[in-house]
C-alpha positions in Angstrom: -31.3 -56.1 6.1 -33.2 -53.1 7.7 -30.4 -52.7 9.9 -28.1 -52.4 7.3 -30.4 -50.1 5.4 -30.5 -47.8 8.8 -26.5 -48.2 8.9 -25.6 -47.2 5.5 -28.0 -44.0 5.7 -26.6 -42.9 9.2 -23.2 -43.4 7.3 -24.4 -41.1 4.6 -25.9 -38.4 7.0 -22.9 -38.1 8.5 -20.9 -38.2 5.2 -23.3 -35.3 4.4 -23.1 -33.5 7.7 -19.2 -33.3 7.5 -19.4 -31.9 3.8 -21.8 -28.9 4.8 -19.8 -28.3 8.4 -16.2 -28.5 5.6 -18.1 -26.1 3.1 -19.8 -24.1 5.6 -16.2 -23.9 7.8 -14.6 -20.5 9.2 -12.1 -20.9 6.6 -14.6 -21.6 3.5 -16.7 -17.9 4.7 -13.5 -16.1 5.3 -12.4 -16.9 1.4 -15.9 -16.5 0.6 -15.8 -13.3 2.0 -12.3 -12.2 0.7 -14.0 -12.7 -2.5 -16.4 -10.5 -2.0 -14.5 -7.9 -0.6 -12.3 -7.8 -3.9 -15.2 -8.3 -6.3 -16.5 -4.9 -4.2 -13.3 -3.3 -4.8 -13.2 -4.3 -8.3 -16.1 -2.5 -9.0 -15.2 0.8 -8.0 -12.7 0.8 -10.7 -15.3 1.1 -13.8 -18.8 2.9 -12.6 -21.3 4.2 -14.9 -23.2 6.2 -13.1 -27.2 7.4 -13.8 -26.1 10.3 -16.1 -23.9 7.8 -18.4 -20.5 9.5 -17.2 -17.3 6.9 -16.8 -16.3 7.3 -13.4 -13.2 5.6 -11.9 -11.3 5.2 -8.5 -8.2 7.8 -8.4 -5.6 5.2 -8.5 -6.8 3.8 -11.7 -7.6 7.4 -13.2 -4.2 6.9 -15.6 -4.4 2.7 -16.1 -8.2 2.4 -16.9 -8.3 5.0 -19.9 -5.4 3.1 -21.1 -6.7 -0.7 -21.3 -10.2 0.6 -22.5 -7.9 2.2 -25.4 -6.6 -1.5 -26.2 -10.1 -2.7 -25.5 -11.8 -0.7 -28.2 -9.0 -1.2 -30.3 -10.2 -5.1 -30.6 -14.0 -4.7 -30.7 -14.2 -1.9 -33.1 -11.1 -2.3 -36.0 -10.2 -5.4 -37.6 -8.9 -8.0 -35.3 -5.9 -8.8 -37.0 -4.7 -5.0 -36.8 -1.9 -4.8 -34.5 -0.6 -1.7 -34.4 -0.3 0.6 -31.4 -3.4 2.7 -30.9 -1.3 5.6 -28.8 1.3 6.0 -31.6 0.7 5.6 -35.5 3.3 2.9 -37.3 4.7 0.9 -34.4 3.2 -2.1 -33.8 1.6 -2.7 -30.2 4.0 -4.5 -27.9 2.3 -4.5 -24.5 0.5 -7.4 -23.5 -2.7 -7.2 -24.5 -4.2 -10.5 -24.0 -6.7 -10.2 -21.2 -7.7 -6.3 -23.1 -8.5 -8.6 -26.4 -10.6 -10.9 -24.5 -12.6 -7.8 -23.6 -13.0 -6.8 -26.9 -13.9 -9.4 -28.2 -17.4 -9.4 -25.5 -17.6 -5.9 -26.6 -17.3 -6.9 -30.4 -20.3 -10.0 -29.4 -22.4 -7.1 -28.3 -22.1 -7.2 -24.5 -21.6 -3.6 -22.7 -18.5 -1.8 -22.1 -19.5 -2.0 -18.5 -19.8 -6.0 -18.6 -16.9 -6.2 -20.9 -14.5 -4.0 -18.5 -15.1 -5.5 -15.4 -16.2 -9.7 -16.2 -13.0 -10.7 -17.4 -11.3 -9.3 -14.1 -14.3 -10.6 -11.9 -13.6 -14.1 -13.1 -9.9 -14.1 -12.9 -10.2 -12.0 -9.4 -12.0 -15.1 -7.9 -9.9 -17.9 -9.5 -6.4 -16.4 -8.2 -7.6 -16.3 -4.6 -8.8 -20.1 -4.9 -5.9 -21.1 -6.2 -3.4 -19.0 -4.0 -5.3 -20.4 -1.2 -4.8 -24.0 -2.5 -1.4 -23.7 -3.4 -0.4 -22.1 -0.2 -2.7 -25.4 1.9 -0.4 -27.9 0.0 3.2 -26.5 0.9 1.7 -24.9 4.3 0.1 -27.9 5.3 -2.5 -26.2 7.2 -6.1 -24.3 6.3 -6.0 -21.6 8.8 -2.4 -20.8 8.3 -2.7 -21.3 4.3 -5.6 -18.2 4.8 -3.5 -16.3 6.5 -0.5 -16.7 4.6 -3.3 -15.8 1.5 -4.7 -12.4 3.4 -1.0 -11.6 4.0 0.5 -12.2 0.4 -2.7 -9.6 -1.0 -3.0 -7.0 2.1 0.8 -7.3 2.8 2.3 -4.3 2.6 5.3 -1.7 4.3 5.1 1.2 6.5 3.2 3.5 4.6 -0.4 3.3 6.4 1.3 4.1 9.7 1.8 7.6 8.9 -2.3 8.3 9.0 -1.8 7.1 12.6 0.6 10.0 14.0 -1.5 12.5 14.9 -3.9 10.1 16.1 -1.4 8.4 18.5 -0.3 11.9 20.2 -4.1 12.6 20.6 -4.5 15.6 18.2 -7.0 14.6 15.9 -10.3 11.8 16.3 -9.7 8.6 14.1 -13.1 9.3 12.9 -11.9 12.9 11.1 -8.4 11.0 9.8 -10.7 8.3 8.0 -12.7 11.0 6.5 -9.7 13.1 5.4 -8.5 9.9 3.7 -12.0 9.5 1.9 -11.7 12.8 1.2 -8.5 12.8 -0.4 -8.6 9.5 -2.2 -4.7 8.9 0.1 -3.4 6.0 -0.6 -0.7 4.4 1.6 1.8 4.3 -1.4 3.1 7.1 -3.1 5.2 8.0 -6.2 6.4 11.1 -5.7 6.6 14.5 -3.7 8.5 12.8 -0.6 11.5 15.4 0.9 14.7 14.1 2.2 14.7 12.6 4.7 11.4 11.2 4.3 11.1 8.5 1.8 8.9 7.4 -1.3 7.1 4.3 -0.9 6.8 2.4 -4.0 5.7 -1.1 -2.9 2.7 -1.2 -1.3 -0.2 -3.9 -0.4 -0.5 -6.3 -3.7 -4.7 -5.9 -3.6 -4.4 -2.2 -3.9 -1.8 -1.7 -5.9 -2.0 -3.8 -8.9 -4.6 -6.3 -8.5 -7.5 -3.5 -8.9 -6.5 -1.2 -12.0 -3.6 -3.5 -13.6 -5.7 -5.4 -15.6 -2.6 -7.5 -17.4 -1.8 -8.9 -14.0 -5.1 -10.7 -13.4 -4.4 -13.1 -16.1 -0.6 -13.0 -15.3 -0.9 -14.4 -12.0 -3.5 -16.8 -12.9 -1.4 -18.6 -15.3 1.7 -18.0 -13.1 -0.4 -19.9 -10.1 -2.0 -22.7 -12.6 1.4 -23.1 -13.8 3.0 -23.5 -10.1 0.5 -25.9 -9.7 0.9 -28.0 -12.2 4.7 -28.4 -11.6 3.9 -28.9 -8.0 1.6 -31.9 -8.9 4.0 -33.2 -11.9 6.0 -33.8 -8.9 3.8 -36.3 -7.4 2.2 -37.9 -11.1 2.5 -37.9 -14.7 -0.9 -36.9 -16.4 -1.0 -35.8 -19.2 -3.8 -32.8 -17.7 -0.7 -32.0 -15.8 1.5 -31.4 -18.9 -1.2 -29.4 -21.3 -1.9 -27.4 -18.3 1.8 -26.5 -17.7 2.7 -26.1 -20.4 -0.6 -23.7 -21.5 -0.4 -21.4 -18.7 3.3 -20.8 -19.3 2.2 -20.1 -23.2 -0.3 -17.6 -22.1 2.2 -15.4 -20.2 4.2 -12.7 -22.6 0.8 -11.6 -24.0 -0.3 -11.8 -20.7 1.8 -10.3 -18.6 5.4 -9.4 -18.7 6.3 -9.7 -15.3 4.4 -12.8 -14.7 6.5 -14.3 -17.8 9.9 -13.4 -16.1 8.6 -14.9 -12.5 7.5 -18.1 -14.4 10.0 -18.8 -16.1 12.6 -18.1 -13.5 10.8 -20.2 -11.6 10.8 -23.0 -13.7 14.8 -22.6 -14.1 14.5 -23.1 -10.2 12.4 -26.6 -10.6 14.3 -28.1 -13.2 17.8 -27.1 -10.9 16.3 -28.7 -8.0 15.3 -32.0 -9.9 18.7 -32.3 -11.3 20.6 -31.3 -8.6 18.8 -34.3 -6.5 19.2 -36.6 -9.3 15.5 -37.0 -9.7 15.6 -37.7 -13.3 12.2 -39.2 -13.9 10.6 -35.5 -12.9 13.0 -34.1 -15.1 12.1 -35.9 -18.0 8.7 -33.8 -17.2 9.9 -30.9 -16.6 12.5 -30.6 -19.8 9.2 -31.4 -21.7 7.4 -28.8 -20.2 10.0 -26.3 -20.6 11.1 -27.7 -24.5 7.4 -27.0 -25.7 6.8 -24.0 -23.9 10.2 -22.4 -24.8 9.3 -22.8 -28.4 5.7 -21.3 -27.9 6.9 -18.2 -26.1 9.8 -17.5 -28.5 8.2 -16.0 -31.2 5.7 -14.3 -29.0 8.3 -12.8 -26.6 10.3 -11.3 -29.5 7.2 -9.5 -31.0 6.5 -8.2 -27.9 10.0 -6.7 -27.2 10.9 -6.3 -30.9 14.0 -8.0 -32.6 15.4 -4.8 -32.2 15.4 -4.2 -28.7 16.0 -8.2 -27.8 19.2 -7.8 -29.3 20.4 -4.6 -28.8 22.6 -3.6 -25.9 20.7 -0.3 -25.6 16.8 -1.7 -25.4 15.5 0.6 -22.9 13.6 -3.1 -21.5 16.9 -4.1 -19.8 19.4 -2.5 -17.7 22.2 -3.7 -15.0 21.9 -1.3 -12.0 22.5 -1.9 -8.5 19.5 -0.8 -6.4 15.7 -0.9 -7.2 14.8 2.7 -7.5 18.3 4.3 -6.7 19.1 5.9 -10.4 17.0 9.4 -10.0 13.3 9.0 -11.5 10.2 9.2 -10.5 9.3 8.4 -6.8 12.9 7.2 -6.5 15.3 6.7 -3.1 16.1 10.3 -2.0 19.8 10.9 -0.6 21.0 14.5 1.0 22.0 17.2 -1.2 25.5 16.2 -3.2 25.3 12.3 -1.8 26.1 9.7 -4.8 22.7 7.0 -4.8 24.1 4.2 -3.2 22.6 1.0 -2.6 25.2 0.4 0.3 23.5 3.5 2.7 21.6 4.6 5.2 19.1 6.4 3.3 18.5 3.0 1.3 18.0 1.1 4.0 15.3 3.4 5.4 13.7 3.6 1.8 13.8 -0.8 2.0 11.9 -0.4 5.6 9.5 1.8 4.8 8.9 0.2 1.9 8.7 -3.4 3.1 8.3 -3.1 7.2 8.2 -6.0 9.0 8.3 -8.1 5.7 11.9 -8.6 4.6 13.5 -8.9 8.2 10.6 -11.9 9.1 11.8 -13.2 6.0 15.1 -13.7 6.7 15.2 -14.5 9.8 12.0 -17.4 8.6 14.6 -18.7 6.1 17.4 -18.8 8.8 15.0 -20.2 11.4 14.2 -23.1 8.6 17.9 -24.0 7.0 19.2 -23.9 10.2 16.5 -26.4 11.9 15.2 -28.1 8.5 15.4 -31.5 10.1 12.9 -30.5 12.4 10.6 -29.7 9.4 7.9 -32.1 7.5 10.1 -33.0 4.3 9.1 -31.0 1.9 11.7 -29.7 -0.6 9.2 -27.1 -2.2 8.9 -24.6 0.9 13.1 -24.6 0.6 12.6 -23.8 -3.0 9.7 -21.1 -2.0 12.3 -19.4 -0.2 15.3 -19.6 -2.6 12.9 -18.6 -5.4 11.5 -15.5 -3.0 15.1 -14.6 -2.6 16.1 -14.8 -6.3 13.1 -12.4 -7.3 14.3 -10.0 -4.5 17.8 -10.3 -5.8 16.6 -9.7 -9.4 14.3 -6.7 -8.6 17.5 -4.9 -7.3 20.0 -5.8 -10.1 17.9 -5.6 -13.0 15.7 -3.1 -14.3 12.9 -4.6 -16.9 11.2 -1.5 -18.1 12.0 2.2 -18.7 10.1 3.1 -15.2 12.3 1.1 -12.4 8.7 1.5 -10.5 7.3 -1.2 -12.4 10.0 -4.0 -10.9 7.1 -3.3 -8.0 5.3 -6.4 -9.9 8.0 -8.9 -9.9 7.9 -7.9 -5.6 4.5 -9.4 -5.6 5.9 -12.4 -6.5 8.9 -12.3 -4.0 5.9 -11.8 -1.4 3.8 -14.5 -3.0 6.9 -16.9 -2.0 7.7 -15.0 1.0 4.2 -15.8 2.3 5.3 -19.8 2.3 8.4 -20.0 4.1 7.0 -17.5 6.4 3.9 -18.9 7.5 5.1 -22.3 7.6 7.8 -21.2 10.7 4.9 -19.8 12.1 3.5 -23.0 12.0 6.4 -24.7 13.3 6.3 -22.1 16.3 2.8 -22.7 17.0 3.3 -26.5 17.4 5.8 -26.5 19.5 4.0 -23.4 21.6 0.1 -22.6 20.8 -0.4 -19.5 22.7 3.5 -18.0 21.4 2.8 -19.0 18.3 -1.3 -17.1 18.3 0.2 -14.4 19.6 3.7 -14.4 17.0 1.3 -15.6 14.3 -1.2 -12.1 14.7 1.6 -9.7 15.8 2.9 -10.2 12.1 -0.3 -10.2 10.6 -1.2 -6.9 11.8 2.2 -5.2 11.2 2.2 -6.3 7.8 -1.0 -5.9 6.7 -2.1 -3.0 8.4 -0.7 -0.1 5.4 -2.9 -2.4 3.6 -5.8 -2.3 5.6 -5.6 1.1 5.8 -5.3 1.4 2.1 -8.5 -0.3 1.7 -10.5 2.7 3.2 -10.7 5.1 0.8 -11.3 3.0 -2.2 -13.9 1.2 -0.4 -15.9 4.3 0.9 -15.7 7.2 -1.4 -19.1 7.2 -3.0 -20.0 6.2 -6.6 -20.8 9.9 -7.2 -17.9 11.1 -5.4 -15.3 8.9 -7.5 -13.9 11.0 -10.9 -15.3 10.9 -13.8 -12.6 9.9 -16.7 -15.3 10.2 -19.8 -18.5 12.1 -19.8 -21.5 11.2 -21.7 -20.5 13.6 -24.0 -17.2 11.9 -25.0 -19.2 8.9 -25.3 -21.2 10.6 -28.1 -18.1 11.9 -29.6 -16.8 8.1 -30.0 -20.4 6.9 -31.1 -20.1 9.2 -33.7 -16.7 8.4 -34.9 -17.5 4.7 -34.3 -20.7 5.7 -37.4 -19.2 7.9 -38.9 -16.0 8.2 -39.7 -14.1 5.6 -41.8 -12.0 3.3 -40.5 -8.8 4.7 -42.5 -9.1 8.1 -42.0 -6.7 9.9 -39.5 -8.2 12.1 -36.6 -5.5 14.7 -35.1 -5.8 14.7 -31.2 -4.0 16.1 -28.6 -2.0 14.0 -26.4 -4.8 13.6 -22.8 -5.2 10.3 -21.6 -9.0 10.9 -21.7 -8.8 11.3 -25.2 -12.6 9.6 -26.6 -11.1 8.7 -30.2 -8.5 6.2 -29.7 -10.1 5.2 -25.9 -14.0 5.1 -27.2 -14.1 4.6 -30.4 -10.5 2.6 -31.2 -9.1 5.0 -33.5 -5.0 5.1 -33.5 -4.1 8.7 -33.1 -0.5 10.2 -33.5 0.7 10.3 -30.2 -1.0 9.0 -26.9 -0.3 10.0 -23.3 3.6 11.0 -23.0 3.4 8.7 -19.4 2.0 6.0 -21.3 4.5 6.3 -24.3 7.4 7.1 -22.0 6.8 4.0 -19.8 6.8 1.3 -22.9 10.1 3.3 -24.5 8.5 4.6 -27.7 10.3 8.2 -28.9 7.4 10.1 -29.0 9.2 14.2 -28.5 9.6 15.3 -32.7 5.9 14.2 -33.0 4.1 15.5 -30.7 6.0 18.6 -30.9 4.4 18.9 -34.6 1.0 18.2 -33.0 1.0 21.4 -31.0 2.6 23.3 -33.8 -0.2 22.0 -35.9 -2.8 23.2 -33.4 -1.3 26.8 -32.4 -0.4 27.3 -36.2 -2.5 25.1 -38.4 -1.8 27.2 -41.6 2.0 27.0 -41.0 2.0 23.3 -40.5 2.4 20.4 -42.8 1.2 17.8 -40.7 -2.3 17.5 -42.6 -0.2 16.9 -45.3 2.6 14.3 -44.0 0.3 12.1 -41.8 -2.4 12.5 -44.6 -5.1 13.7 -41.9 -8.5 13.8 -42.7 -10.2 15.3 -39.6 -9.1 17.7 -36.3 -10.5 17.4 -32.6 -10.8 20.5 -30.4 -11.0 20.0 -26.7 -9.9 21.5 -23.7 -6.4 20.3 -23.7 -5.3 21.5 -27.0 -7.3 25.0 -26.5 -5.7 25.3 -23.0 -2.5 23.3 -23.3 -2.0 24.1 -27.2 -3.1 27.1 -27.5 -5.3 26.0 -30.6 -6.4 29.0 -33.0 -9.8 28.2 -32.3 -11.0 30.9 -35.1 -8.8 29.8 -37.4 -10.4 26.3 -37.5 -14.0 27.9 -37.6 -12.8 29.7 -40.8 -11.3 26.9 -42.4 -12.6 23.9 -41.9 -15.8 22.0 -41.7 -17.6 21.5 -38.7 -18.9 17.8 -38.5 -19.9 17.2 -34.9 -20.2 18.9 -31.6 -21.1 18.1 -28.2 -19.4 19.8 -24.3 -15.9 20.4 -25.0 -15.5 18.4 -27.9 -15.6 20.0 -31.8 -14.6 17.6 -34.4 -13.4 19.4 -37.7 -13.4 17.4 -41.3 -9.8 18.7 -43.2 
């Protein structure tokens, strides 16, 4: 007996020791780590600092004022008030869902600074898990499943090269090339301002450029991965955990996240193919019930979003045929020589698609032809085929179709092709590694640094520009301005505003206004021009204007923008109407 006793606790020691050593592994700390790292990142988005200013990193100086718009929209009007708070009487179609969760900690009485940042926290930490899980299933491997993870978020094209060429032909220190880039706030992506024959990069590292200041696509991928996963695991069993948690995540997705909708649901077309076309038709049962509930759940949701009159209209601004992502002239689109027609089928395209993309999309090719054409060789599993068809499909789609007004945005659906890339690619590497270790270390972190490196690099001045340093979207003075409003002003009555996207009524203090931020409008395919044309009218010529009168406005702000930009008769409104709060910049005027 006391020999058994001694057997069966030397059995659970080293039960116990091989837990902590599988917790406590180099793979465990490096997620761990990643985690961190992103969580740091994360914060630099929203800082208050000691003074009560808003401060922000410069890449998210035009998204965060926008979701903190949405955000007081829910905690401070009625909940069930839809309408758009950039633009009176149109109801608000972006997705909004992870911006009302927000609200709805601000409306419970936690902090703007809590309320901002938790949601994203959360959701940050889940996607890497479950990236990292997902990738360890159709990978087969921990280490290469965590590189295949720091690859599909630090990923990224040629871009971060360019801070090296002064440094390689030895005129500057890499010391004063980081500090210029802190300096500047450079990123390794840009949207604009490129000359032919240099190129605009619009696709950059996934980490930096949307999983930071886009908050919609936090919960977007999150229920794109849970959704992956459970129609990976459907595969292998029928639970009903399985279904509800398909079927869920897929529901979540158009008030989620557009783009995240479109990838799921494409890739659910590719499951339910697969499963018929191998006459599996016990998994397609599951799967045509997954995709029968959550068609009928997303219906209604995706035609408020888009509108009945743009889903069938052959004009909607959401969906054009084109051939080329970013060929049609537009912001931070391919550049061609003087008098050349934009042409997918040229050389200045294919320069634009490698400096976009680097090393990426010719390792992914040749990784699918190295696979097809030696799949025998493979483990059998039919999902890393279907990885790389579905990679291919977004790839195709992103350069056929054109989902918003903005071809930039189609950058999102290319987080998914590199999402999928990540599979195929990393599982060849595998392959290469097994049948030659010290090849395969060597092919495995040649790639690695090639493609991450622009995303590295990107890294560096959004990690260490000081708090102080970052720019400041709202002062503590537009705080007070939205405090006020928030206690003073009724909810029903109308405050005329110019058009900033640092515009304290509709951002602090969830007030609609008449027209938002023309990049903002512009970008979601609202006609904004006659309106905000009478705005500036109103404000250069307020005795000559009948706006008070059409929009039945009860109250003017003055600030810089409609002084400066406006040329607001600043007497005129002294003379005329009453003064009801002023703090900085900011007069507010009762009609």
């Amino acid at each position: 007996m006391l020999y058994d006793k001694l057997k069966s606790k030397t059995f659970t020691m080293q039960k116990s020791k091989e837990y902590f050593f599988k917790f406590f592994s180099p793979i465990s700390v490096g997620i761990v780590l990643f985690c961190l790292l992103h969580l740091f990142l994360l914060s630099k988005t929203f800082v208050v600092d000691n003074r009560g200013d808003i401060r922000t990193l410069v890449a998210g100086y035009g998204d965060i004022p926008y979701h903190m718009t949405e955000i007081s929209k829910f905690a401070f009007s009625p909940i069930d008030n839809l309408n758009d708070p950039i633009f009176l009487g149109v109801k608000l179609r972006y997705p909004f869902l992870i911006n009302f969760v927000s609200g709805m900690f601000l409306r419970l009485g936690a902090s703007l600074h809590f309320s901002v940042l938790f949601p994203t926290f959360a959701l940050a930490v889940f996607n890497i898990f479950l990236a990292y899980l997902i990738y360890k299933k159709l990978i087969g491997s921990r280490g290469f499943a965590y590189l295949a993870l720091l690859f599909f978020f630090l990923g990224g094209g040629l871009g971060g090269f360019a801070f090296l060429s002064n440094v390689m032909h030895g005129q500057v220190p890499v010391r004063e090339v980081v500090q210029k880039m802190i300096q500047n706030s450079d990123s390794t992506v840009t949207r604009g301002g490129a000359v032919y024959p240099d190129q605009n990069i619009d696709f950059g590292a996934p980490l930096t450029l949307v999983f930071m200041h886009q908050r919609t696509f936090f919960l977007g991928l999150f229920g794109f991965l849970l959704f992956f996963w459970c129609m990976l695991r459907l595969r292998d069993e029928s639970k009903i955990g399985l279904y509800l948690g398909a079927i869920l995540s897929f529901s979540i997705l158009p008030f989620a996240h557009t783009h995240s909708f479109i990838a799921a649901s494409f890739l659910y077309a590719v499951f339910f193919l697969a499963a018929l076309f191998k006459k599996k038709w016990d998994l397609l049962k599951r799967y045509f019930l997954v995709g029968i509930i959550g068609f009928l759940v997303t219906l209604p949701q995706v035609i408020y979003i888009m509108g009945s009159e743009h889903l069938f209209s052959s004009t909607s601004s959401f969906l054009k045929i084109r051939l080329g992502w970013m060929v049609q002239p537009t912001i931070g689109s391919v550049l061609f020589p003087e008098l050349a027609k934009p042409s997918l089928w040229s050389i200045p395209y294919l320069n634009f698609l490698w400096l976009n993309f680097g090393v990426i999309l010719p390792i992914f090719l040749l990784a699918c032809f190295y696979y097809f054409f030696r799949r025998k060789s493979f483990e059998q599993n039919s999902f890393v085929g279907i990885s790389a068809i579905f990679a291919g499909i977004i790839f195709l789609l992103v350069e056929t179709v054109q989902f918003q007004p903005w071809d930039y945005d189609n950058n999102k659906l290319l987080v998914y092709f590199q999402f999928f890339a990540a599979i195929i690619i990393f599982v060849c590497l595998k392959k290469v590694y097994e049948n030659n270790k010290i090849f395969g270390i060597i092919l495995a972190i040649c790639f690695l640094v090639l493609s991450t490196f622009s995303g590295v690099i990107d890294i560096i001045p959004r990690a260490f520009t000081p708090d102080s340093d970052l720019p400041v979207i709202f002062s503590k003075e537009a705080i007070d301005v939205g405090a006020y409003i928030r206690k003073s002003v009724p909810e029903g009555d109308l405050i005329v505003t110019g058009t900033s996207h640092l515009n304290p009524i509709n951002t602090l203090a969830g007030r609609g206004v008449l027209v938002g931020y023309p990049g903002w409008l512009w970008s979601h395919g609202i006609n904004y021009g006659s309106r905000e044309q009478e705005i500036k009218d109103f404000y250069a010529n307020p005795g000559a204007s009948d706006l008070v009168h059409k929009y039945n406005a009860k109250y003017v702000l003055l600030d810089y923008q409609s002084v400066l930009d406006y040329k607001a008769n600043q007497a005129y409104f002294e003379a005329h109407f009453q003064k009801v709060f002023e703090e900085g910049q900011y007069t507010l005027f009762k009609l």
